[in-house]
C-alpha positions as CSV (number, residue, x, y, z in Angstrom):
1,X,-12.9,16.1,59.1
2,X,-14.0,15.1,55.6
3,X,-17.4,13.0,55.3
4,X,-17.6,13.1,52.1
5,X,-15.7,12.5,48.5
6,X,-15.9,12.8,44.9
7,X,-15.5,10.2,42.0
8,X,-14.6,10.6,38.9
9,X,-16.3,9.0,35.8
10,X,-15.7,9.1,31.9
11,X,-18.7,10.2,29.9
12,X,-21.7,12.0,30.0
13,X,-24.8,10.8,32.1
14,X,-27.9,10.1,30.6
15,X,-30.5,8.2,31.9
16,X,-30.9,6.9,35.2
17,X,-32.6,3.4,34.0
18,X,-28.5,1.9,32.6
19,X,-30.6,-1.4,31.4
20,X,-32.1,0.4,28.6
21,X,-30.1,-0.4,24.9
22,X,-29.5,3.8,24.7
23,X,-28.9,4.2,28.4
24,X,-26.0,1.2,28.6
25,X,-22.6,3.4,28.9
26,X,-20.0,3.3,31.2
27,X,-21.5,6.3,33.1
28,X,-24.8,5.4,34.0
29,X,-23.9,1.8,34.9
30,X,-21.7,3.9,37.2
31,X,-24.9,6.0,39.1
32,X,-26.3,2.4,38.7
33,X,-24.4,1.1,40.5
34,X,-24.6,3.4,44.0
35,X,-28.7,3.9,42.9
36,X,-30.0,1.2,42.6
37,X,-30.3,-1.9,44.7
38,X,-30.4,-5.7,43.4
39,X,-31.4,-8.8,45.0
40,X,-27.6,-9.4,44.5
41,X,-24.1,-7.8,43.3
42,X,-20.8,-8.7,42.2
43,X,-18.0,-8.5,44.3
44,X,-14.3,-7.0,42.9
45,X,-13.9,-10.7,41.4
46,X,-16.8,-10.0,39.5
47,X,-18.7,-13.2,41.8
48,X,-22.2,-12.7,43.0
49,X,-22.8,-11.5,46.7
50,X,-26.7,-12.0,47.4
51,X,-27.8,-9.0,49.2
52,X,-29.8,-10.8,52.0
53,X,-30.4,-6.8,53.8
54,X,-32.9,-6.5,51.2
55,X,-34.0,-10.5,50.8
56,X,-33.3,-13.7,49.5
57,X,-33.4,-15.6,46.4
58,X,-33.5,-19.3,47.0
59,X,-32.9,-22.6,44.4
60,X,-36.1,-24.6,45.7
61,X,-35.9,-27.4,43.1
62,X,-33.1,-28.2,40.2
63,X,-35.6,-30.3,37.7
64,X,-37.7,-28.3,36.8
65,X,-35.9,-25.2,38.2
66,X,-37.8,-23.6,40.5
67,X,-36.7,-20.7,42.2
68,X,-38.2,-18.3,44.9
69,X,-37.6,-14.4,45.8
70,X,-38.5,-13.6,49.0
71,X,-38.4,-9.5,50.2
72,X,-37.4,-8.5,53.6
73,X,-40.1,-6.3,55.3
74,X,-40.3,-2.8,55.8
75,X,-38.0,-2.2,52.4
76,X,-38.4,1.2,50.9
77,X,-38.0,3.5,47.9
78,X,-36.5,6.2,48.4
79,X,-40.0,8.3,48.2
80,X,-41.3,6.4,50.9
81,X,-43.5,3.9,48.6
82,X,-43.3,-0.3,49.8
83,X,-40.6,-2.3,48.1
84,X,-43.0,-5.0,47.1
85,X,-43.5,-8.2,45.0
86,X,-45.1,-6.1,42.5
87,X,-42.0,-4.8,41.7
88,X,-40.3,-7.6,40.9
89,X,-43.2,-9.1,39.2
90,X,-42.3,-5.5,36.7
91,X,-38.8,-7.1,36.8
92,X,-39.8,-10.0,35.7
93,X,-41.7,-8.5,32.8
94,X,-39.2,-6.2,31.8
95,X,-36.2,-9.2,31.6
96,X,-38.3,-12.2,30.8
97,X,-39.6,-10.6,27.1
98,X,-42.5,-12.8,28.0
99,X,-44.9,-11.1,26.2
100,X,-43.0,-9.9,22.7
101,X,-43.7,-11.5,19.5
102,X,-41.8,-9.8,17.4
103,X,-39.7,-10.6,14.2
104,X,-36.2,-9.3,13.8
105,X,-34.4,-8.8,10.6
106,X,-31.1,-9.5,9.7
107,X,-29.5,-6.4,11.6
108,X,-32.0,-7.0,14.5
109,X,-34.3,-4.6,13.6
110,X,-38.2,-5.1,14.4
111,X,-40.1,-5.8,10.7
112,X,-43.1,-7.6,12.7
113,X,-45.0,-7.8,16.3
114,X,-44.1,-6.0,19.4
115,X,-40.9,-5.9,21.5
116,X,-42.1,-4.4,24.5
117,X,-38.9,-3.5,26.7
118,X,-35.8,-2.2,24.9
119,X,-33.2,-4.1,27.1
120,X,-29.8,-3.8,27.1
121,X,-29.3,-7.7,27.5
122,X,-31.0,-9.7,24.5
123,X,-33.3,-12.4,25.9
124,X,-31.3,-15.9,26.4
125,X,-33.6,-18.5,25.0
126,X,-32.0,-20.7,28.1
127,X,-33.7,-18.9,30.4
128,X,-37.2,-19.0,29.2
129,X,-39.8,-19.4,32.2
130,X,-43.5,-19.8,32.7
131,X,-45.7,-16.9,34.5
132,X,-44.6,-16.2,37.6
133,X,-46.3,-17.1,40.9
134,X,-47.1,-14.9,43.7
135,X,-47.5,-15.8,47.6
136,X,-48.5,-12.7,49.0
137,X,-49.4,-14.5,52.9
138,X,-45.6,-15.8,52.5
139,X,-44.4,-12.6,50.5
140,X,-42.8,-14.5,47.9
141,X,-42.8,-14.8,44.3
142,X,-41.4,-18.4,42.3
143,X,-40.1,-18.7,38.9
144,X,-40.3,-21.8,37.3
145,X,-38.1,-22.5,34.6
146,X,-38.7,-24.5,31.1
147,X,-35.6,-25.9,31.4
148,X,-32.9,-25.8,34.1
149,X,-30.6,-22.7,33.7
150,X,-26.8,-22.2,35.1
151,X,-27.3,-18.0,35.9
152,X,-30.6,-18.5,37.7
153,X,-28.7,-16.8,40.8
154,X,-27.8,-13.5,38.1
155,X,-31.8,-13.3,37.8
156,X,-32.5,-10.2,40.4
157,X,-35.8,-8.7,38.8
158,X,-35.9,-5.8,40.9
159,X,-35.7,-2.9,38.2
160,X,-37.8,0.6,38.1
161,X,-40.4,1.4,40.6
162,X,-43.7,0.0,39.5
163,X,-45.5,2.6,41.1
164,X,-43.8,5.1,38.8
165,X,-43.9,3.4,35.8
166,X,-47.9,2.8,36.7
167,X,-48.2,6.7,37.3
168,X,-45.9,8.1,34.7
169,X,-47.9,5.8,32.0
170,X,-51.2,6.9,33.3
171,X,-52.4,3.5,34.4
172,X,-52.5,2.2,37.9
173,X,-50.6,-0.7,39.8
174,X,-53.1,-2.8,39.9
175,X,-54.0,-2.5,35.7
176,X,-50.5,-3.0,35.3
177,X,-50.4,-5.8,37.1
178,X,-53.3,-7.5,36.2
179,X,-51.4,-6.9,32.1
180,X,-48.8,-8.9,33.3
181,X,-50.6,-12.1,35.0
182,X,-53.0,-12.1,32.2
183,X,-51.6,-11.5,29.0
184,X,-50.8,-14.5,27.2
185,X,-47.1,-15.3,25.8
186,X,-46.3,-13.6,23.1
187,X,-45.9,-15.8,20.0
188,X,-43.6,-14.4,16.9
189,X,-45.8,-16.9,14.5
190,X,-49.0,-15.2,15.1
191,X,-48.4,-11.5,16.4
192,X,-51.2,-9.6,17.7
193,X,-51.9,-5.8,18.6
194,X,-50.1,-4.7,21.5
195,X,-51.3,-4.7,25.2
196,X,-52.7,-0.8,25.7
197,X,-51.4,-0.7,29.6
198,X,-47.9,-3.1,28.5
199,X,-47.5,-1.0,25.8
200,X,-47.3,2.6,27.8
201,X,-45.4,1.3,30.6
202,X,-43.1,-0.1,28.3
203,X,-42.5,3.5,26.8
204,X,-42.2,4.6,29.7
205,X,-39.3,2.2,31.1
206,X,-37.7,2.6,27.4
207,X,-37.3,6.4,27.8
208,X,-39.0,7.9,30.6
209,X,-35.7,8.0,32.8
210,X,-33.6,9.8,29.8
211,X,-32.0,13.2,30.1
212,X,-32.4,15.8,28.0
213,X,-28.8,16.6,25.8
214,X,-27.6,19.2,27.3
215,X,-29.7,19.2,30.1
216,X,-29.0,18.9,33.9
217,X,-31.0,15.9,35.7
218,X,-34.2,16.1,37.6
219,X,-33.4,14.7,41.0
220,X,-36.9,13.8,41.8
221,X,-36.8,11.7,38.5
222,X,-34.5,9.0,40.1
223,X,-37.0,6.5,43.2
224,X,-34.1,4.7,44.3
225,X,-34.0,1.3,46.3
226,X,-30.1,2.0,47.4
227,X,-28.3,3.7,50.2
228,X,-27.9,7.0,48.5
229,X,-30.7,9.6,47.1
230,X,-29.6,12.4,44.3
231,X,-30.1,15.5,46.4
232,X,-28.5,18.5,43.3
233,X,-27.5,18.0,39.7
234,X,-25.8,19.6,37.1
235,X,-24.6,18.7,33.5
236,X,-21.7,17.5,34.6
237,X,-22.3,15.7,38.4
238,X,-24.9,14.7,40.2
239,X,-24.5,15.2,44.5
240,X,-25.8,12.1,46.4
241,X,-26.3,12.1,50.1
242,X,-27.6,9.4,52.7
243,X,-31.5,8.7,52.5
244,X,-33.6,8.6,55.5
245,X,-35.3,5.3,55.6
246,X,-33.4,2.6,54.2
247,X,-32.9,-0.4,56.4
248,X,-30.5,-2.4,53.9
249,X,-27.2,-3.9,54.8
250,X,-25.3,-0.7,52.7
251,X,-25.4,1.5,54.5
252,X,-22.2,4.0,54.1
253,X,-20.1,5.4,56.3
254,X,-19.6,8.7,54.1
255,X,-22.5,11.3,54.3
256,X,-22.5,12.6,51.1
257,X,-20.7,11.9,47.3
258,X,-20.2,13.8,44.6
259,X,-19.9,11.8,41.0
260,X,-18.7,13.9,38.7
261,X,-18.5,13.3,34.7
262,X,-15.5,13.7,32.4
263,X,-15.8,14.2,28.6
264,X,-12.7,11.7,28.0
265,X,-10.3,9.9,30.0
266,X,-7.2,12.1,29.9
267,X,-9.5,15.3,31.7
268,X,-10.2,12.2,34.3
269,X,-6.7,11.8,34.9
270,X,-5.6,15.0,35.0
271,X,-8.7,15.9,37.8
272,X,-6.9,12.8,39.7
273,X,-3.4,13.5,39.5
274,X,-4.4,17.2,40.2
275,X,-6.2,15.8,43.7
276,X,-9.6,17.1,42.7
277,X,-10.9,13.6,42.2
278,X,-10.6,10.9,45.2
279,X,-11.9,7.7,43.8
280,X,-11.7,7.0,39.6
281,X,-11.8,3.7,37.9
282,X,-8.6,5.2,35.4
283,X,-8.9,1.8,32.6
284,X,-5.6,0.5,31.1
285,X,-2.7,2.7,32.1
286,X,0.7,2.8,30.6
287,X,3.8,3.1,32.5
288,X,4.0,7.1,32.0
289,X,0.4,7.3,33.5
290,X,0.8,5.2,36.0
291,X,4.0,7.4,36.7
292,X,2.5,10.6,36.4
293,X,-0.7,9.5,39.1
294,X,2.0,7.9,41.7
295,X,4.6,11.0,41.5
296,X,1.4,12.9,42.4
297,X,0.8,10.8,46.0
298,X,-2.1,8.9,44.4
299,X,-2.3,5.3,45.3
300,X,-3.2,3.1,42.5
301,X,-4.4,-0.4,42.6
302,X,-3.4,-2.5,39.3
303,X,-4.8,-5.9,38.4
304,X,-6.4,-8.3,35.7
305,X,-9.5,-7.0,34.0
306,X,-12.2,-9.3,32.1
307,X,-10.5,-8.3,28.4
308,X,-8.5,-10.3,27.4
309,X,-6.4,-10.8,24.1
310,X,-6.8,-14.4,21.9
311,X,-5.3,-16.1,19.3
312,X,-8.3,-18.3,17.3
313,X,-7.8,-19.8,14.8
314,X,-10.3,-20.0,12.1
315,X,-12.1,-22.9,10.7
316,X,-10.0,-24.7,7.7
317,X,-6.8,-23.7,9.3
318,X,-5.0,-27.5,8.7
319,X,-4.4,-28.9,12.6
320,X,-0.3,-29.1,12.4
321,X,-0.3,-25.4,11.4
322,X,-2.3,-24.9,14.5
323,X,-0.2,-27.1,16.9
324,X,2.9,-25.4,15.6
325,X,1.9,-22.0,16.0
326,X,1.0,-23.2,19.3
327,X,4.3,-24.8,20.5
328,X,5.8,-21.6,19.0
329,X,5.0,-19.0,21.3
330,X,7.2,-17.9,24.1
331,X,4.1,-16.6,25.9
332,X,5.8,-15.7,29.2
333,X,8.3,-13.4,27.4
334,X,4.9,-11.8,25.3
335,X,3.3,-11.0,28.9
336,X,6.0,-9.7,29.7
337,X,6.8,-7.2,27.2
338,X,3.4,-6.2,27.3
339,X,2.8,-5.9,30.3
340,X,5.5,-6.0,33.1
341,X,5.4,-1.8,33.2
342,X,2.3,-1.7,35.0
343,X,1.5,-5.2,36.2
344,X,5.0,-7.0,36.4
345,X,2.7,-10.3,38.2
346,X,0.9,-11.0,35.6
347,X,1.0,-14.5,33.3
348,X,0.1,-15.8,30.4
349,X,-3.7,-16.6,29.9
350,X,-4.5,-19.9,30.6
351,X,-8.9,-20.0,29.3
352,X,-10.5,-19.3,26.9
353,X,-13.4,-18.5,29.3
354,X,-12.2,-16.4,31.9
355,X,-9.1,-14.2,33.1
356,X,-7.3,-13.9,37.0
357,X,-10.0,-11.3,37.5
358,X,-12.4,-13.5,38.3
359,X,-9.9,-14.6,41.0
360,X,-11.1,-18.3,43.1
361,X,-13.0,-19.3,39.6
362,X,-10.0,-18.3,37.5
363,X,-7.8,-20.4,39.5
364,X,-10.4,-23.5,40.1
365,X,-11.0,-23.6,36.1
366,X,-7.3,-23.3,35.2
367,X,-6.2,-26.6,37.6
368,X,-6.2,-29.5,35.0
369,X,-7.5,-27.6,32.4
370,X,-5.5,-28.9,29.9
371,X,-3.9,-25.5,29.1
372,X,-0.3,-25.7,27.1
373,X,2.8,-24.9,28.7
374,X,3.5,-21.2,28.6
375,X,7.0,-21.3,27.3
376,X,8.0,-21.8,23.5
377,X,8.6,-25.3,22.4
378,X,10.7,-24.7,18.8
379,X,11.4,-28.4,18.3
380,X,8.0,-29.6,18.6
381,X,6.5,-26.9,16.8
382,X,8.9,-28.2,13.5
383,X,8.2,-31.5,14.3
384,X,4.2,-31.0,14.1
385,X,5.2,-29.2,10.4
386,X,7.3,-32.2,9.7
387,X,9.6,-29.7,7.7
388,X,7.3,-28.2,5.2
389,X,7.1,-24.8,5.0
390,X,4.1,-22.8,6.4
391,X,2.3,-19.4,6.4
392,X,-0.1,-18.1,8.9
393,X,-1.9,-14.8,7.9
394,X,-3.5,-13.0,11.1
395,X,-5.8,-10.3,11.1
396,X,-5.6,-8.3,13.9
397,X,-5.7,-4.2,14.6
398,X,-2.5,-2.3,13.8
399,X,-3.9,0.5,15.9
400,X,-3.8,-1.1,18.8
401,X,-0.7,-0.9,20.9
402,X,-1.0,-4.4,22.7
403,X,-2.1,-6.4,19.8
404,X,0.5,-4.4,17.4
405,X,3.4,-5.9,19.9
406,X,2.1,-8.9,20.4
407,X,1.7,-9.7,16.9
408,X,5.4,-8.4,16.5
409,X,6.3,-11.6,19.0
410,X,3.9,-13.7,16.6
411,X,6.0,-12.9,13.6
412,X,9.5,-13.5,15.7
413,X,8.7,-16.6,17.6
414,X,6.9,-18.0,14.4
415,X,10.1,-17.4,12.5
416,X,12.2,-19.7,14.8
417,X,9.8,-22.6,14.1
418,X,9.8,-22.3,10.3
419,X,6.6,-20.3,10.2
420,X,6.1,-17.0,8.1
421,X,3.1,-15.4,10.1
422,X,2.2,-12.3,8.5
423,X,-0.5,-9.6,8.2
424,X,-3.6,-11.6,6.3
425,X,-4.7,-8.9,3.2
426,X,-8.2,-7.2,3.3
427,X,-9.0,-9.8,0.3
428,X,-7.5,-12.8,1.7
429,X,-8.8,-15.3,4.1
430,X,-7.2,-15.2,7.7
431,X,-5.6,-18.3,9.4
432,X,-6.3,-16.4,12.4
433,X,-7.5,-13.5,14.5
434,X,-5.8,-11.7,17.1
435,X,-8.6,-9.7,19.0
436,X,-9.9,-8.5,22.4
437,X,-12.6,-10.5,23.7
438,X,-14.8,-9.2,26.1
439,X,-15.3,-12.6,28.3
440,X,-18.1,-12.8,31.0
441,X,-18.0,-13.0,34.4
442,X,-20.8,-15.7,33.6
443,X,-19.0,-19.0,32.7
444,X,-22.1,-19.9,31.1
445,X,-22.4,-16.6,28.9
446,X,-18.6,-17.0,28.3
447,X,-18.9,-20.9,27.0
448,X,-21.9,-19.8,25.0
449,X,-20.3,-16.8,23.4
450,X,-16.5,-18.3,22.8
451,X,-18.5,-21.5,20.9
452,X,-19.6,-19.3,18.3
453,X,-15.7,-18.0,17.6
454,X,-13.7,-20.1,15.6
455,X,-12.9,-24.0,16.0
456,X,-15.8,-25.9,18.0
457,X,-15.5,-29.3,18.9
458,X,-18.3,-32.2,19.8
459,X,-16.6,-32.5,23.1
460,X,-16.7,-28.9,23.9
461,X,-20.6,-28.9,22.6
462,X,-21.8,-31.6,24.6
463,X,-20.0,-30.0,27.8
464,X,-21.9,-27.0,26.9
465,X,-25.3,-28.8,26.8
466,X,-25.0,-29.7,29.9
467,X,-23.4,-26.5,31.6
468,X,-25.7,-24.4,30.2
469,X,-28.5,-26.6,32.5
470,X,-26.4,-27.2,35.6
471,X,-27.6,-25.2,38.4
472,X,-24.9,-26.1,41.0
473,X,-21.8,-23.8,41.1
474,X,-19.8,-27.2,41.5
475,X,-21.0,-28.7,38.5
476,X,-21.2,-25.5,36.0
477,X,-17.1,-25.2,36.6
478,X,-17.2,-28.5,36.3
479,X,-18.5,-28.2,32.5
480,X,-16.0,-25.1,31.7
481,X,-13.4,-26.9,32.6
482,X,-14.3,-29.7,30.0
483,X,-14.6,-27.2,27.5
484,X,-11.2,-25.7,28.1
485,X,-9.6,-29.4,27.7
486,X,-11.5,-29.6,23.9
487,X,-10.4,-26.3,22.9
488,X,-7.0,-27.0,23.9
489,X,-6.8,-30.3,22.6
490,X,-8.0,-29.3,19.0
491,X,-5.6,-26.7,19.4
492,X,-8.6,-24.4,18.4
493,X,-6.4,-20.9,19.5
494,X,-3.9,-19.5,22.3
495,X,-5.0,-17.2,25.2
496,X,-2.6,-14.9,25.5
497,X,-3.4,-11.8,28.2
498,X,-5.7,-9.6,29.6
499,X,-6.1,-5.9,29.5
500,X,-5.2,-4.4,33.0
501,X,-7.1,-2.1,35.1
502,X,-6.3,0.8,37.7
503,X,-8.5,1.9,40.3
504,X,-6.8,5.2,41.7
505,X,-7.7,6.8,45.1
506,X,-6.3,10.0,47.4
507,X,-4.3,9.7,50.0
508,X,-7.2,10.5,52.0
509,X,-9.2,7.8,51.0
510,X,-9.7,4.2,52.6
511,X,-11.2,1.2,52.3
512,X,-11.7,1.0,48.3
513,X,-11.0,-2.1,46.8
514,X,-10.2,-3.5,42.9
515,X,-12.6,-4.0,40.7
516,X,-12.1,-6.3,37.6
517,X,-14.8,-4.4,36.1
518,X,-13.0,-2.4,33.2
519,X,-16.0,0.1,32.8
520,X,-17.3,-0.4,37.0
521,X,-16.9,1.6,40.1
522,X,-15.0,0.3,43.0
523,X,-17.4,-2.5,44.9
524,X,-18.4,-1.8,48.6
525,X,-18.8,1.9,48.6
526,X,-20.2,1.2,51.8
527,X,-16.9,0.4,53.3
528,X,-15.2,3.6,51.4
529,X,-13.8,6.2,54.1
530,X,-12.4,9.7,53.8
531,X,-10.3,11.8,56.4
């Protein structure tokens, strides 16, 4: 009997720290992912799970926000070393950008200070908190916020072994940590020299954890706080198997995995359909792929991913243009042309902030949300015209099979109401843009990114003021949902859709579930079984 399986990911792996800027890609998020263990996760609705087998993060006051971490005892590396508050003291370092004072140019580049740790994730000026405070008789450390902050339960701090970082830099724990509870703030208006000790375990987390091009990985390189250990690599897969020692709540029922890489996505397929793959997040298939995998006895889990396809319009476009290209569209028959081949449940989009694949949320936010009906309404569209004659120009990208027949619908059901939509000219102005927009599973990050697109409203900028400082669940969907309403009412664009995913497994294979995640793994390997 099989105990162990192999998964297939696109792209070349590079780094085993994913939260670097260079080592973000698909493919280490995926080794992330089964490496590396949070304070929390996301589940196949892309919702947080806190991971309470390694501790507890716990909302001790809303105003101010304080909030504490607490570690479980007896948590390990994987090299045997404490799991400790230092740790997530280095977390905090690392995320916070407490101590940078840099200046940035125009294309973000550096022209003055220091920017210590080259995140992935720019710092959110909404989540700006003093110095944190240790406990070390009640093993806790407590973050208190400047001002109250919707994601404080996305906060996890637990990054790269601070005992590594101290080593590899050439400075010990206890220097590093005394950097970090001593430094002052960083100020951009009056930078100074860098911190000596900051400095070198910053170049350390920046590129210490990279792989050579070319090059196969050092297992000994990866201290992991997760389930799994890397036990051989090669160019092209890394072997993970079980790790004496860890007491979490993951631990998996398989004894080994093999995670191999793929130069593109149609070798990943055809190692799936070919059964030499048992578990492959497969992206957007079309009907002959998802054909091809199914004819081959591999089961294939479709659903809603996070991408989804919009309509904004852009600012000057007159309002009735906007209502009638509104009451135009026939969005039910556009979802289903585009995609009843490979997901014939799906509907049109109803948020600007979020798709189905946030599932509960999704459904919560879209209940009196103010969202149009999804059917066309000709009449009222020429009635909103009054029977003048109108032109929408759209940019949108040609190349893109989706968009290209969706904007083929524009131009149809925009015809039946009186309105020429057409192509806008590389010289010309749009009315509007048809794009993919990568929402959040963060209503907060989604409100704040959508509200730099297109038409804003007061109404949807006061909601915002006060989700972005709501730190109830309640109250944060609370806010999206009054965002939704002013968008819709100023009629600032149309969802249409959202890209659909594929998660495609043996027959062998069990318990691996959906993940909305278009670039993720499956969630709960730990449940994954093979026979």
């Amino acid at each position: 009997m099989r105990t162990s399986l192999t998964l297939g990911v696109v792209g070349s792996f590079t780094s085993f720290n994913a939260a670097t800027a260079k080592g973000d890609t698909a493919a280490n998020r995926a080794v992330a992912s089964l490496l590396d263990e949070r304070m929390g996760s996301l589940d196949g609705d892309l919702q947080v799970v806190p991971n309470d087998g390694l501790g507890r993060i716990t909302r001790v006051d809303g105003n101010p926000l304080r909030v504490s971490y607490e570690l479980n005892a007896g948590r390990i590396w994987s090299d045997g070393s404490p799991v400790t508050l230092d740790d997530l003291m280095f977390g905090w370092a690392v995320s916070s950008h407490f101590f940078d004072d840099a200046t940035y140019d125009a294309n973000g580049q550096v022209v003055s200070g220091t920017r210590y740790f080259d995140t992935a994730m720019a710092p959110d000026p909404a989540a700006r908190t003093q110095r944190p405070v240790l406990d070390r008789t009640k093993d806790t450390l407590t973050l208190t916020y400047d001002q109250p902050f919707a994601d404080w339960n996305r906060q996890w701090l637990l990054d790269q072994p601070v005992h590594v970082i101290a080593e590899r830099a050439g400075v010990t724990v206890q220097e590093l940590m005394t950097a970090i509870q001593t430094v002052p703030e960083g100020d951009p208006t009056a930078p100074v020299a860098p911190n000596p000790v900051l400095a070198k375990a910053a170049a350390v987390w920046n590129t210490g954890f990279d792989v050579a091009a070319g090059s196969a990985p050092d297992p000994a390189a990866a201290v992991v706080s997760g389930p799994w250990k890397v036990a051989e690599a090669t160019v092209d897969s890394l072997t993970l198997v079980r790790r004496d020692g860890y007491q979490g709540q993951h631990n998996p029922g398989l004894t080994g995995l093999t995670v191999r890489f793929f130069a593109d996505r149609a070798s990943q397929l055809a190692a799936v359909a070919a059964g030499e793959v048992d578990v492959a997040d497969v992206g957007a298939v079309d009907a002959d792929e998802l054909k091809t995998l199914t004819d081959a006895g591999v089961k294939v889990q479709t659903g809603p991913t996070t991408q989804t396809l919009q309509l904004r319009f852009t600012r000057g476009t007159p309002v009735p243009l906007r209502q009638a290209v509104t009451r135009s569209l026939d969005r039910d028959a556009i979802v289903s042309a585009a995609l009843e081949d490979v997901r014939p449940d799906a509907k049109p989009l109803q948020s600007f902030l979020t798709s189905p694949a946030t599932g509960k949320l999704y459904t919560d936010l879209t209940s009196g949300n103010g969202a149009p009906s999804t059917g066309a309404d000709v009449d009222g569209a020429r009635s909103a015209l009054q029977g003048a004659p109108a032109v929408l120009r759209v940019a949108h990208d040609p190349s893109d099979v989706i968009s290209s027949e969706v904007f083929a619908r524009l131009v149809a059901n925009g015809a039946e109401a009186g309105i020429a939509v057409r192509a806008a000219e590389t010289n010309e102005t749009p009315d509007a843009t048809l794009a993919w927009v990568g929402e959040d599973e963060s209503l907060y990050r989604s409100a704040r990114d959508r509200l730099t697109e297109g038409i804003d409203t007061a109404d949807a900028t006061k909601a915002f003021a006060t989700l972005k400082k709501s730190t109830d669940p309640v109250d944060v969907l609370a806010q999206a949902k009054e965002i939704d309403k002013a968008l819709f009412a100023s009629y600032a664009g149309v969802p249409l859709l959202e890209r659909t995913g594929a998660i495609a497994t043996s027959s062998a294979v069990g318990g691996v579930t959906y993940t909305s995640d278009p670039d993720g793994i499956p969630p709960a390997f730990w449940n994954w079984t093979v026979s």
